[in-house]
N, C-alpha and C positions, 0 to 999 in steps of 0.2 A: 873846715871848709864846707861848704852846701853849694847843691849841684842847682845850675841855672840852665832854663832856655829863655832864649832872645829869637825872635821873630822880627827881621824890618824891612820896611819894603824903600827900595831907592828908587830916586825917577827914573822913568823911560827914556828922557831923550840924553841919557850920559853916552859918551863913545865906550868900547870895547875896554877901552886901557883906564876911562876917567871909573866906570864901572868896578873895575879889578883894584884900582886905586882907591874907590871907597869900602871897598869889601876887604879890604887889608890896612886899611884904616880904624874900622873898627875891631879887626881881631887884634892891632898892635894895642890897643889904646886897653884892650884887655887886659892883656900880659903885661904891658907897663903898670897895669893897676895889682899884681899878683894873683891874676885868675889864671887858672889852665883851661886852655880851649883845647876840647874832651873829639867833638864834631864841628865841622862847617860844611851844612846843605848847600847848594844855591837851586831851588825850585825855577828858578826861570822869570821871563815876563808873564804876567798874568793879570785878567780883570779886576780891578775891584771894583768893590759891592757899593760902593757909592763915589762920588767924584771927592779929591782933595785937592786941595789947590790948584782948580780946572784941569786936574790931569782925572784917565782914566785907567791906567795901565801902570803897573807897578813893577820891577823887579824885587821877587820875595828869595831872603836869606836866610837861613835857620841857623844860629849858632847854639851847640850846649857845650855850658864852660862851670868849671869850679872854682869857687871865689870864699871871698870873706860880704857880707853884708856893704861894703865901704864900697867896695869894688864896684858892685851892684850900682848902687848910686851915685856913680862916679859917668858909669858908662849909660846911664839914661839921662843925668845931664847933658853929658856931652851932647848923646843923639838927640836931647829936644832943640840944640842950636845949631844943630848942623843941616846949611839947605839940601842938602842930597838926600838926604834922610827923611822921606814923607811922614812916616808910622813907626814907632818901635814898640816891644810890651817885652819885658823880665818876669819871665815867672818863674819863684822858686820850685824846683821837685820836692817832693816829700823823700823823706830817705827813705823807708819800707817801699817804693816802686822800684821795677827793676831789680 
């Protein structure tokens, strides 16, 4: 298994619950794919650095999870189809970090 972080930012205008509903959306769809979710941040609303689809304000979620490669690309499909989901990036860790 190789250790991932995921970074995504969802839109601002979701409610409390549609909010908590996509952020456990994307850690189930993890573990259904056979990754372990290691941490889940949630940094908050915040700027971003340029507009995406006339929005300007993002909520940003850190998750690191350990996967197989499949996993990996299973979970940035999905999040490039999903409307909630403005932004995501996988980056694998190196194993000698940490």
């Amino acid at each position: 298994m190789r250790r991932y972080e995921m970074v995504f930012i969802i839109r601002p205008d979701l409610e409390e619950d549609a909010l908590e509903a996509a952020i456990a959306k994307v850690r189930t769809l993890a573990e259904n794919n056979g990754a372990e979710v290691t941490k889940l941040d949630k940094w908050g609303k915040r700027r971003l650095a340029y507009e995406i689809k006339h929005v300007r304000d993002g909520f940003y979620v850190v998750m690191n999870f350990n996967g197989e490669p499949e996993a990996a690309a299973e979970i940035d499909r999905v999040l490039k189809i999903s409307d909630e989901i403005l932004r995501h990036i996988i980056i694998r860790e190196d194993e000698d970090e940490k």
